[in-house]
N, CA, C and O atoms as CSV, one atom per row, in Angstrom:
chain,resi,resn,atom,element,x,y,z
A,1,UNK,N,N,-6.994,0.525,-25.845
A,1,UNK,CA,C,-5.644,0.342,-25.363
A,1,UNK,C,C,-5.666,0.324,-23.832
A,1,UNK,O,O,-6.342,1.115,-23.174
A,2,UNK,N,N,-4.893,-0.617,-23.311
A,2,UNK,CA,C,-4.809,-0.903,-22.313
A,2,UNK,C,C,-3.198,0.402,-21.439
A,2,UNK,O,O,-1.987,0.518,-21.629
A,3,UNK,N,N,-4.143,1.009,-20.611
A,3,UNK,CA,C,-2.699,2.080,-19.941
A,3,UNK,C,C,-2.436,1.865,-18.215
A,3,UNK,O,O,-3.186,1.591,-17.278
A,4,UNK,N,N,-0.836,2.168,-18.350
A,4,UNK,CA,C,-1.265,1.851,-16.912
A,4,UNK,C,C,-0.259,3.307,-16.623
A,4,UNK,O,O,0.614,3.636,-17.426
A,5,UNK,N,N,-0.521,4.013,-15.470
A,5,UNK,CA,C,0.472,5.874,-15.507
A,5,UNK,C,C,0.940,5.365,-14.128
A,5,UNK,O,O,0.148,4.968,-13.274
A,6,UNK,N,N,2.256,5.402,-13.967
A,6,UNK,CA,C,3.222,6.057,-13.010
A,6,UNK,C,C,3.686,7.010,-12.730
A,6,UNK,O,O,4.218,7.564,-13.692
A,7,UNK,N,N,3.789,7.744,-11.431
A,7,UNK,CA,C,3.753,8.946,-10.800
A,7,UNK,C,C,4.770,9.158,-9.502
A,7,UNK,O,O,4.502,8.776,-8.363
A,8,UNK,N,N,6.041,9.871,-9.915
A,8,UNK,CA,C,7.339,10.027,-9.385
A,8,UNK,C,C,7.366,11.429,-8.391
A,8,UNK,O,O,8.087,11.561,-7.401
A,9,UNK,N,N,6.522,12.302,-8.847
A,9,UNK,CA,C,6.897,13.795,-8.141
A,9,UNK,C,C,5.580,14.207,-7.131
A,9,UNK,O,O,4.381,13.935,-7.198
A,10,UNK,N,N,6.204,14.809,-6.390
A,10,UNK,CA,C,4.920,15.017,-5.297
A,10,UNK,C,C,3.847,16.220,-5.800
A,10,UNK,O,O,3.824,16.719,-6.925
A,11,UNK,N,N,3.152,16.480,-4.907
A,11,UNK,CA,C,1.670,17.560,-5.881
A,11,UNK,C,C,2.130,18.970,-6.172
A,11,UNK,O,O,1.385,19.529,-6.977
A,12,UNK,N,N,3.193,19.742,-5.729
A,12,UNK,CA,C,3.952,21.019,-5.625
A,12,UNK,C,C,5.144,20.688,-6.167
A,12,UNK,O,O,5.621,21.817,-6.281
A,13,UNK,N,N,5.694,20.197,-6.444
A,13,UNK,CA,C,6.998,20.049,-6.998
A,13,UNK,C,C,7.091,20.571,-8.522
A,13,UNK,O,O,8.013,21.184,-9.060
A,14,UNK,N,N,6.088,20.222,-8.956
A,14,UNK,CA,C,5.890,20.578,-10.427
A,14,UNK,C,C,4.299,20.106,-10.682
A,14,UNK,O,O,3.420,19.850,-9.859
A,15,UNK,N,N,4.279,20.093,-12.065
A,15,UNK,CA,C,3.126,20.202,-12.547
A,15,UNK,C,C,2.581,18.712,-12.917
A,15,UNK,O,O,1.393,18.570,-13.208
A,16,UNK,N,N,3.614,17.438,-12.897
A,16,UNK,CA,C,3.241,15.871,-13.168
A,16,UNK,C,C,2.165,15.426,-12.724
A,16,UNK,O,O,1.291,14.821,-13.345
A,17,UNK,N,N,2.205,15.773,-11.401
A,17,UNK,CA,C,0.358,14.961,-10.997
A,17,UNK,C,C,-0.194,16.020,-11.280
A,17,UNK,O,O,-0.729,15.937,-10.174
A,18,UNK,N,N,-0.714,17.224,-11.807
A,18,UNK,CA,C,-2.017,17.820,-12.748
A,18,UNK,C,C,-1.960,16.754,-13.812
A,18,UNK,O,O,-2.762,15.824,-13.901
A,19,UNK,N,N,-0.634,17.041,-14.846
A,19,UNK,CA,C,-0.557,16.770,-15.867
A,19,UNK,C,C,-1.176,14.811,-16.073
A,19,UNK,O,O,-1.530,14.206,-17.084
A,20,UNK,N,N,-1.041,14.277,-14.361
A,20,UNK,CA,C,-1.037,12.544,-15.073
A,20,UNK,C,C,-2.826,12.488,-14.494
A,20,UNK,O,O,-3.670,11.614,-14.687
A,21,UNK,N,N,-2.893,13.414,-13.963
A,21,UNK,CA,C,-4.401,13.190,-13.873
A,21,UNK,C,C,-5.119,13.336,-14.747
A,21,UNK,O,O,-5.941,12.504,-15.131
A,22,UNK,N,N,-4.841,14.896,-15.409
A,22,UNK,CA,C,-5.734,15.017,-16.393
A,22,UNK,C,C,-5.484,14.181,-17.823
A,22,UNK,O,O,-6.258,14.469,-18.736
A,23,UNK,N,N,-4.367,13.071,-18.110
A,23,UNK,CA,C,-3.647,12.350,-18.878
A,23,UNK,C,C,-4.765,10.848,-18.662
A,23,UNK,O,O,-5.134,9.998,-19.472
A,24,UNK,N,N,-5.020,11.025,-17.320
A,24,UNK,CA,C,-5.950,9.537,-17.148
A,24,UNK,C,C,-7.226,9.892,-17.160
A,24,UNK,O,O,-8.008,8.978,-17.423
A,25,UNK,N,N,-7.821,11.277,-16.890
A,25,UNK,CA,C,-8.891,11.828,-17.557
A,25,UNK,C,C,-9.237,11.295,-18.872
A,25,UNK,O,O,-9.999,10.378,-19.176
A,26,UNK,N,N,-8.359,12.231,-19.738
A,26,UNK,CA,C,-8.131,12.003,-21.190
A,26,UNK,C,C,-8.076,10.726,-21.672
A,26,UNK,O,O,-8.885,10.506,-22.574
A,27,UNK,N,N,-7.536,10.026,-21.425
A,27,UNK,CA,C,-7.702,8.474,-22.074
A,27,UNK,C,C,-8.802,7.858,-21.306
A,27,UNK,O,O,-8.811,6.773,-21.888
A,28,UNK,N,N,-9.789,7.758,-20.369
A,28,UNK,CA,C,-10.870,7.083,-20.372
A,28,UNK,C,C,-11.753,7.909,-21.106
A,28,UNK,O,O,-12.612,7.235,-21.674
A,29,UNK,N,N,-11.878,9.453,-21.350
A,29,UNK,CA,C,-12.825,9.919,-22.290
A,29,UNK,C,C,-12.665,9.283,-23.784
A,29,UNK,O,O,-13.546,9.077,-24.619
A,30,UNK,N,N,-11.441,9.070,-23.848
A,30,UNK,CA,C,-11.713,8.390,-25.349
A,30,UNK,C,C,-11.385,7.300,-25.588
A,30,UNK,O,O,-10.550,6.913,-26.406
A,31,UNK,N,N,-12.440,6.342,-24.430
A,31,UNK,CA,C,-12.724,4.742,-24.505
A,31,UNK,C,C,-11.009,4.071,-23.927
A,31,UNK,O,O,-10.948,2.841,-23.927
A,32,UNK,N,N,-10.180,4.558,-23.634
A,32,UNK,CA,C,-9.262,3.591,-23.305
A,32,UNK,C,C,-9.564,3.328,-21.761
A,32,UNK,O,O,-10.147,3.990,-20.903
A,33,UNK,N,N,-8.896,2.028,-21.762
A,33,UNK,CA,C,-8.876,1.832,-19.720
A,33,UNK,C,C,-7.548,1.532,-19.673
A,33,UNK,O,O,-6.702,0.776,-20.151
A,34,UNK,N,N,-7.751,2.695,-18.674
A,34,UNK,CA,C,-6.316,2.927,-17.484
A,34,UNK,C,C,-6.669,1.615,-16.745
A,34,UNK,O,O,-7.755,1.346,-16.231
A,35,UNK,N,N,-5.722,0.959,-16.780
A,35,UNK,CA,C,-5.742,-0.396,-15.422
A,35,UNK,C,C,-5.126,-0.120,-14.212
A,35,UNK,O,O,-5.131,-0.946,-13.298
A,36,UNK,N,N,-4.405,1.356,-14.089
A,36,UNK,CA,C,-4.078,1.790,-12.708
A,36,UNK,C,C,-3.032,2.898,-12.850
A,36,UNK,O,O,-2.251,3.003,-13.796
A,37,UNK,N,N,-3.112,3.705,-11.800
A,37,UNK,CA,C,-1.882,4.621,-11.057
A,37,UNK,C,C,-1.000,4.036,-10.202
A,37,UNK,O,O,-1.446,3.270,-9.348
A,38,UNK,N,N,-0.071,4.208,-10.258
A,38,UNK,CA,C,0.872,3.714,-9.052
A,38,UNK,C,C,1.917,4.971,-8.736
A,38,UNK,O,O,2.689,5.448,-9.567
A,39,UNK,N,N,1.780,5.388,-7.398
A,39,UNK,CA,C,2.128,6.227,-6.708
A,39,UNK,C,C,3.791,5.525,-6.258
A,39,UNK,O,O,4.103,4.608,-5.498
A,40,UNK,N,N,4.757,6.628,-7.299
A,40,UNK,CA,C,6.200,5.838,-6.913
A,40,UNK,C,C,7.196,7.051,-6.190
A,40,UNK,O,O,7.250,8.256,-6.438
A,41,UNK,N,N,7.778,6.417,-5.430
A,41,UNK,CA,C,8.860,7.416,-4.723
A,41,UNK,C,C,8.006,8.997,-4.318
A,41,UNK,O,O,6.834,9.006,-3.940
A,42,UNK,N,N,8.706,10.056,-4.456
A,42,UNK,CA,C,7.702,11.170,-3.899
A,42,UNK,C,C,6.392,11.680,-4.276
A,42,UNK,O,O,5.885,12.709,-3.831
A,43,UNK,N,N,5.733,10.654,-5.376
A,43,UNK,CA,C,4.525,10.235,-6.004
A,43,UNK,C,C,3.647,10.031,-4.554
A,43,UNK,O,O,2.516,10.511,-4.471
A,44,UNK,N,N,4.147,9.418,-3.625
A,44,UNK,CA,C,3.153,8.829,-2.718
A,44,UNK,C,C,2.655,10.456,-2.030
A,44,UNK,O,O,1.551,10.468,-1.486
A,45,UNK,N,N,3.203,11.362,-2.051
A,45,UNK,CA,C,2.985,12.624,-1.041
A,45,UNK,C,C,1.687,13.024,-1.921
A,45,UNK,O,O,1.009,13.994,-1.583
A,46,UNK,N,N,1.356,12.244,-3.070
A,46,UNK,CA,C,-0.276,13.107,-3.882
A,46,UNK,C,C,-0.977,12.443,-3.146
A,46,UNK,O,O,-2.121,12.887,-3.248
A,47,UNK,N,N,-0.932,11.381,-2.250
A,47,UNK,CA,C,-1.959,10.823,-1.597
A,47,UNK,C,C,-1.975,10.893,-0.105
A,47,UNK,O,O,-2.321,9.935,0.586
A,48,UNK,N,N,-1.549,12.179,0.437
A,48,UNK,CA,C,-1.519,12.220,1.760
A,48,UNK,C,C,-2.652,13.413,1.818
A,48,UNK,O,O,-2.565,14.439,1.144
A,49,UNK,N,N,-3.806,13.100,2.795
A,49,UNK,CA,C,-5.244,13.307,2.563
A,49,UNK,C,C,-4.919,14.883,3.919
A,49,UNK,O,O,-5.901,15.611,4.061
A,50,UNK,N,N,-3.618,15.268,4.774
A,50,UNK,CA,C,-3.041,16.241,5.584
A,50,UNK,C,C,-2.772,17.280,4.448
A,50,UNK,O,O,-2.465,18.322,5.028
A,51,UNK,N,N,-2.751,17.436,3.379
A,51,UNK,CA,C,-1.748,18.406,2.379
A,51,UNK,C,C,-3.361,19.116,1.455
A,51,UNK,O,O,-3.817,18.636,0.417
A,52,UNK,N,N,-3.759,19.950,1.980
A,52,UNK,CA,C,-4.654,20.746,1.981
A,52,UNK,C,C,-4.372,22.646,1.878
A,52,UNK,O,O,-4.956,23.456,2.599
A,53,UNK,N,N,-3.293,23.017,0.743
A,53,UNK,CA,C,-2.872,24.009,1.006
A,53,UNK,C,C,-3.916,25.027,0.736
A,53,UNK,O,O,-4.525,25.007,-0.334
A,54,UNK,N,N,-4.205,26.104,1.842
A,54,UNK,CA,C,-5.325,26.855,0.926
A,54,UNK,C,C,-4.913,28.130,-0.101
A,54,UNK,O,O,-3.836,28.717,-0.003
A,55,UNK,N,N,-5.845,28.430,-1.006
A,55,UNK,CA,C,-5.984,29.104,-2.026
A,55,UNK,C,C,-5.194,28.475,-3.331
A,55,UNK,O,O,-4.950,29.093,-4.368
A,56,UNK,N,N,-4.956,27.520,-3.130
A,56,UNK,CA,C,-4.206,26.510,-4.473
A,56,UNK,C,C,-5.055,25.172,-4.408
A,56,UNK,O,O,-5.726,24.617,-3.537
A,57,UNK,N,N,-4.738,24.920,-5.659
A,57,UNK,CA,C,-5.556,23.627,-6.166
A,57,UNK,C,C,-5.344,22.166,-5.311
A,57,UNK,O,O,-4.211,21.973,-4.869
A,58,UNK,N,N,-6.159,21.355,-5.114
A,58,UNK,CA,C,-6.129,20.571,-4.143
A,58,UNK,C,C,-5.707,19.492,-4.744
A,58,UNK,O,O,-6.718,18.863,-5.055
A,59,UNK,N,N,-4.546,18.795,-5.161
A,59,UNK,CA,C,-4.311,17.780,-6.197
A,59,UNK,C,C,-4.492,16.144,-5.256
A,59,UNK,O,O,-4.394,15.034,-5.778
A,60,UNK,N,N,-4.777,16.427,-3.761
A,60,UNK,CA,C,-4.959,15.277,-3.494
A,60,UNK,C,C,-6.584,14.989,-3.569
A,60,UNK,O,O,-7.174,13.992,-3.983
A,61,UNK,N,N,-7.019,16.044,-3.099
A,61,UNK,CA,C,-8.433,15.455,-3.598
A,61,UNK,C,C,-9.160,15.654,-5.262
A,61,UNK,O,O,-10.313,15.401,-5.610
A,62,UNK,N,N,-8.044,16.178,-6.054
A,62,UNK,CA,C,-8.302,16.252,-7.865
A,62,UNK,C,C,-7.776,14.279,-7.843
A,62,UNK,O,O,-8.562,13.741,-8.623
A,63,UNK,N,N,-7.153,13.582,-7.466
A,63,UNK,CA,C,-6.698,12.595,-7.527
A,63,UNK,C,C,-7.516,11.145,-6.332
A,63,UNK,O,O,-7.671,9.941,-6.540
A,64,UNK,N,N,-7.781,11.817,-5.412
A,64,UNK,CA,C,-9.313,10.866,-4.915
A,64,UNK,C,C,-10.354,10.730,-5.483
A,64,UNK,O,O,-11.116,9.774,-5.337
A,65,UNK,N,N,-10.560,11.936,-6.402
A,65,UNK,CA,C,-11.575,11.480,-7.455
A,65,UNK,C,C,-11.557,10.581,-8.369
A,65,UNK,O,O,-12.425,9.770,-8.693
A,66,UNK,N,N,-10.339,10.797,-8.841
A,66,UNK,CA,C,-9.788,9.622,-10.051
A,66,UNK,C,C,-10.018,8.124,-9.494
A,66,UNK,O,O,-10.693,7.185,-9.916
A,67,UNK,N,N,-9.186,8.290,-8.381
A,67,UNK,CA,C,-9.503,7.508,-7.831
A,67,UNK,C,C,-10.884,6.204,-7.416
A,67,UNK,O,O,-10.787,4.991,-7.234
A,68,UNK,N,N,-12.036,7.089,-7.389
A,68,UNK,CA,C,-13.356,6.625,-8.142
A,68,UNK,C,C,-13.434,5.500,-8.911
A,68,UNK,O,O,-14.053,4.478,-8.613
A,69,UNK,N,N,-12.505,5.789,-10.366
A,69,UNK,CA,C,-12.783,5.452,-11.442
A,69,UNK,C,C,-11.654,4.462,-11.632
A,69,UNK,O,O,-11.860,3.327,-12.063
A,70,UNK,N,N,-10.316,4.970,-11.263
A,70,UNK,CA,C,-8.946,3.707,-11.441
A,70,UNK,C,C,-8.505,3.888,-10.606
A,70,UNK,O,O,-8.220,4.887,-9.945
A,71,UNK,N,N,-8.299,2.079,-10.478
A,71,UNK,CA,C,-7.485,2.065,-9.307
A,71,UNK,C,C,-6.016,2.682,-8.940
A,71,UNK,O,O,-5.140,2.489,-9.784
A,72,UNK,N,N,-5.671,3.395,-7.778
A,72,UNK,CA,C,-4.525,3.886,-7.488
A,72,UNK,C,C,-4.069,3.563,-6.551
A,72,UNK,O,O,-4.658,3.816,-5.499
A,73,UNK,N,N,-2.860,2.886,-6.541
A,73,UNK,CA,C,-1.688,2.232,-5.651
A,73,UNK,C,C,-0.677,2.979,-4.844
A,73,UNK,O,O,0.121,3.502,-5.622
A,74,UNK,N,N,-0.476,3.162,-3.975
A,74,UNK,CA,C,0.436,3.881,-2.966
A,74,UNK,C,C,1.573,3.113,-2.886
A,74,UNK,O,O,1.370,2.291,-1.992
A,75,UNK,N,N,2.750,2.946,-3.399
A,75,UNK,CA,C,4.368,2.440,-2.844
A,75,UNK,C,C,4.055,2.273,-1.334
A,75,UNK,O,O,4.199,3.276,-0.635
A,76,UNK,N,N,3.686,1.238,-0.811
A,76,UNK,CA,C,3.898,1.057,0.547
A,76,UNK,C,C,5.049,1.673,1.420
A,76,UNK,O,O,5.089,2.365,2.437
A,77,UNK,N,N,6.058,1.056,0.482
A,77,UNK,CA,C,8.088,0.871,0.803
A,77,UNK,C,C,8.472,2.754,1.119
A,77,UNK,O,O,9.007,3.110,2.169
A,78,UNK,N,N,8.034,3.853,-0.112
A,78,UNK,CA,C,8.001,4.667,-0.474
A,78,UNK,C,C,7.316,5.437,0.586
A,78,UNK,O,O,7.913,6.382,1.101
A,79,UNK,N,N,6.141,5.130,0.954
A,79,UNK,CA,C,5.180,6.210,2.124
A,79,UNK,C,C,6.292,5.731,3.307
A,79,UNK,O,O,7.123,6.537,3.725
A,80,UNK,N,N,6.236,4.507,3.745
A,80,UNK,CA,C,7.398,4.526,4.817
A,80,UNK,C,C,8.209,4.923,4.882
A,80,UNK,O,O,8.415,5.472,5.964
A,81,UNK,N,N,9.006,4.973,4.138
A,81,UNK,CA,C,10.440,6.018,4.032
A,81,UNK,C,C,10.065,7.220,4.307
A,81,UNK,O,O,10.705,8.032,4.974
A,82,UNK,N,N,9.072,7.372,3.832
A,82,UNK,CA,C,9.044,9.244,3.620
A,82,UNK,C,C,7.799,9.406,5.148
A,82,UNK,O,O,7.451,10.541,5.475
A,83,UNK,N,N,7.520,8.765,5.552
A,83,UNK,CA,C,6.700,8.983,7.521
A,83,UNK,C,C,5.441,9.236,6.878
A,83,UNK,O,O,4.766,10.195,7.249
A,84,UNK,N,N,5.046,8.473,5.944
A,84,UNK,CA,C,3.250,8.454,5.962
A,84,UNK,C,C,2.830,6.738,6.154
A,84,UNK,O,O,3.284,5.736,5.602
A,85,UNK,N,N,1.596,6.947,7.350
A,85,UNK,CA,C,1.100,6.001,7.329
A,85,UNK,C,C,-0.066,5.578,6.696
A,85,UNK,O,O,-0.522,6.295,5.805
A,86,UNK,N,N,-0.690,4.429,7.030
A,86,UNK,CA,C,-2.537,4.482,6.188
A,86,UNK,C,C,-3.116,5.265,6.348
A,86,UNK,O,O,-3.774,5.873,5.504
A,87,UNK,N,N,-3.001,5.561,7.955
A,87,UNK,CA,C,-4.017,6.728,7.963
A,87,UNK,C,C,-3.953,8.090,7.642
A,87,UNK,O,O,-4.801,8.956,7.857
A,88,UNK,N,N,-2.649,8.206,7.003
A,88,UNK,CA,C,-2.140,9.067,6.283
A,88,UNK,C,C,-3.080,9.668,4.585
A,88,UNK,O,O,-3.214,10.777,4.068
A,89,UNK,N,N,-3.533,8.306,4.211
A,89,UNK,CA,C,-3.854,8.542,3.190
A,89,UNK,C,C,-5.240,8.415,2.728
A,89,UNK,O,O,-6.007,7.606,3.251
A,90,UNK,N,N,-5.685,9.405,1.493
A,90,UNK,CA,C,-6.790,9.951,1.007
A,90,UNK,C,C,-7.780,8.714,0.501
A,90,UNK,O,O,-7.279,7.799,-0.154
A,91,UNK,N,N,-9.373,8.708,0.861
A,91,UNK,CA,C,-10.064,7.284,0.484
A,91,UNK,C,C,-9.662,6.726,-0.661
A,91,UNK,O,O,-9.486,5.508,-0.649
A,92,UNK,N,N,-9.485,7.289,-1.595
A,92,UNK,CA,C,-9.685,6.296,-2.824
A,92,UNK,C,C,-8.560,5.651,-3.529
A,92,UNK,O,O,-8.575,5.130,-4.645
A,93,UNK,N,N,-7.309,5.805,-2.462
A,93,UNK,CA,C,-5.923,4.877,-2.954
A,93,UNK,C,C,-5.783,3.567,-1.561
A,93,UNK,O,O,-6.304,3.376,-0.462
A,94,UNK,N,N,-5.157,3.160,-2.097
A,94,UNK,CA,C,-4.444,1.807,-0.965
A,94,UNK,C,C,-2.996,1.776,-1.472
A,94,UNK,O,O,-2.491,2.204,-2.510
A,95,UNK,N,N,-2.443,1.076,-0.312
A,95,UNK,CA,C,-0.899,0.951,-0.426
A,95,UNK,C,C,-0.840,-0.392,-0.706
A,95,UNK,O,O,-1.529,-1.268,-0.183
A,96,UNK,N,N,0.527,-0.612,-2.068
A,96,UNK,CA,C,0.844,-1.786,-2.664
A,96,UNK,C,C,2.144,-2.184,-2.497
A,96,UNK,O,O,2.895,-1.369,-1.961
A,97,UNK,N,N,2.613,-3.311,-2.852
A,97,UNK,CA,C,4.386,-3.468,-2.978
A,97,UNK,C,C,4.398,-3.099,-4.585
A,97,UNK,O,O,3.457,-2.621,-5.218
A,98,UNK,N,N,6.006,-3.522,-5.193
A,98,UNK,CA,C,6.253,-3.316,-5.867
A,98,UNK,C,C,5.841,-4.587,-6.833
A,98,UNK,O,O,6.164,-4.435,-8.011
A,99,UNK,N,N,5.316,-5.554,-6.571
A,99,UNK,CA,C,4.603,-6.864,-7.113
A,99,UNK,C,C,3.282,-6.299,-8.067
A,99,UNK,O,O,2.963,-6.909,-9.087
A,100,UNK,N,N,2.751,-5.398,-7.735
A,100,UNK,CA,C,1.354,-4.700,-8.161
A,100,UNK,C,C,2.033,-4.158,-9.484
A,100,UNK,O,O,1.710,-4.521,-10.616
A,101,UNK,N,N,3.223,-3.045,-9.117
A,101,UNK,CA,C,3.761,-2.205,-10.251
A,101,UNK,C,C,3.883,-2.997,-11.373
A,101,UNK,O,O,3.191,-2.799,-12.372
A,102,UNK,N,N,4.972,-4.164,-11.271
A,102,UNK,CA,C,5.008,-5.188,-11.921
A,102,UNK,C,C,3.754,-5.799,-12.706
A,102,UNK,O,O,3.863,-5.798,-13.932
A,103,UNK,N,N,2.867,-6.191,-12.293
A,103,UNK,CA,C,1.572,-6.453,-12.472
A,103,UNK,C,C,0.941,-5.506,-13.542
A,103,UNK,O,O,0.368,-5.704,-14.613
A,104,UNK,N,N,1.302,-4.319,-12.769
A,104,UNK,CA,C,0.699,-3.496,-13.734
A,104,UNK,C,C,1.200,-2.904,-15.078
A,104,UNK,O,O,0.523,-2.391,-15.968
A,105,UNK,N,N,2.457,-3.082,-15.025
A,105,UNK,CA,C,3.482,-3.139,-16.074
A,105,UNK,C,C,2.969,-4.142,-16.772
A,105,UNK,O,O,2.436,-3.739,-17.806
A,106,UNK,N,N,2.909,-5.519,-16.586
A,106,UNK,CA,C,2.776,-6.599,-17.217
A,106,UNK,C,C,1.167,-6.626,-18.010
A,106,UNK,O,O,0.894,-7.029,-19.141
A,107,UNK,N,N,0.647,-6.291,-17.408
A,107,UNK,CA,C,-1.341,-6.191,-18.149
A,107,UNK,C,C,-1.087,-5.149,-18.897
A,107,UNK,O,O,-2.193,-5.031,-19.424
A,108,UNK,N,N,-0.439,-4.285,-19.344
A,108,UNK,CA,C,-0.635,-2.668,-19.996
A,108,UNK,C,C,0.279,-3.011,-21.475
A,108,UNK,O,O,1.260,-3.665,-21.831
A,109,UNK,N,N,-0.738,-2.121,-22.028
A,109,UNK,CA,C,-0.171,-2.314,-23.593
A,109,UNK,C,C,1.151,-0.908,-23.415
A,109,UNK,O,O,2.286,-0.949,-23.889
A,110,UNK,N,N,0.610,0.102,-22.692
A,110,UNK,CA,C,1.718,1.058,-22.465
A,110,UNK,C,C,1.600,1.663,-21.225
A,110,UNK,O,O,0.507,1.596,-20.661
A,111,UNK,N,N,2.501,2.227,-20.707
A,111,UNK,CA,C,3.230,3.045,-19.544
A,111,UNK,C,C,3.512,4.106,-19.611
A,111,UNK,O,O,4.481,4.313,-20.340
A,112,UNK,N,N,3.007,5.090,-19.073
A,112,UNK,CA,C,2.934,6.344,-19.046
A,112,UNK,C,C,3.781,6.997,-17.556
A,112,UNK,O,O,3.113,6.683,-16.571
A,113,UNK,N,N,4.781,7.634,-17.248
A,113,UNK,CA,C,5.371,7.580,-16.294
A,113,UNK,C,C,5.625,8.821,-16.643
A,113,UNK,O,O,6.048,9.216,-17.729
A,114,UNK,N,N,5.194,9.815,-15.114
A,114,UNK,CA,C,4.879,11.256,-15.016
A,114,UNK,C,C,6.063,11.944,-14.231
A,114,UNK,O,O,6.171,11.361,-13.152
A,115,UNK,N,N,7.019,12.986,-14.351
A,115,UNK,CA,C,7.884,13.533,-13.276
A,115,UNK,C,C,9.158,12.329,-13.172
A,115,UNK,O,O,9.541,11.766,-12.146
A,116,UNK,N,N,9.548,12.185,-14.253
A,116,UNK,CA,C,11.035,11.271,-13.977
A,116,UNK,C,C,12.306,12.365,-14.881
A,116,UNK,O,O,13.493,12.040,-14.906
């Protein structure tokens, strides 16, 4: 099965990006491909590579790892609004328009959408 996970809430807000990471974990261990993350609205703050809180779990670099493996999309529109730039963000994402989301909506047998 073809998946593609969207990601609405930032890394402290709640528990959605643990939960969509270890969700895209889970489905490539059992043979599915994720065809992508897309980082939407306060989704983009999991990929700001500054947010290093210590003695808590590091969900931007639990999510540069993933990164590795599927591709993950940054809301361009979304980091601007909210004052992150490229160099804002962690190696293993890039920033997309909303043409990609689409895209990625369109190739995926399903949609998985985390923190709405």
């Amino acid at each position: 099965m073809r998946i593609g996970v969207i990601l609405l809430t930032g890394p402290y807000q709640t528990e959605s990006a643990d939960t969509a990471i270890h969700f895209v974990e889970a489905a490539l261990k059992k043979g599915h491909t994720v065809k992508g993350v897309f980082l939407f609205m306060d989704g983009v703050y999991n990929s700001n590579r500054n947010v290093n809180p210590p003695g808590e779990r590091n969900v931007v670099a639990i999510l540069n790892a993933v990164g590795e493996k599927v591709p993950v999309t940054v809301c361009a529109a979304c980091a601007r609004f909210r004052g992150m730039k490229k160099d804002n963000l962690t190696e293993n994402v890039r920033l997309g328009g909303l043409g990609e989301l689409v895209n990625l909506v369109q190739s995926c047998d399903r949609i998985i959408t985390f923190g709405g």
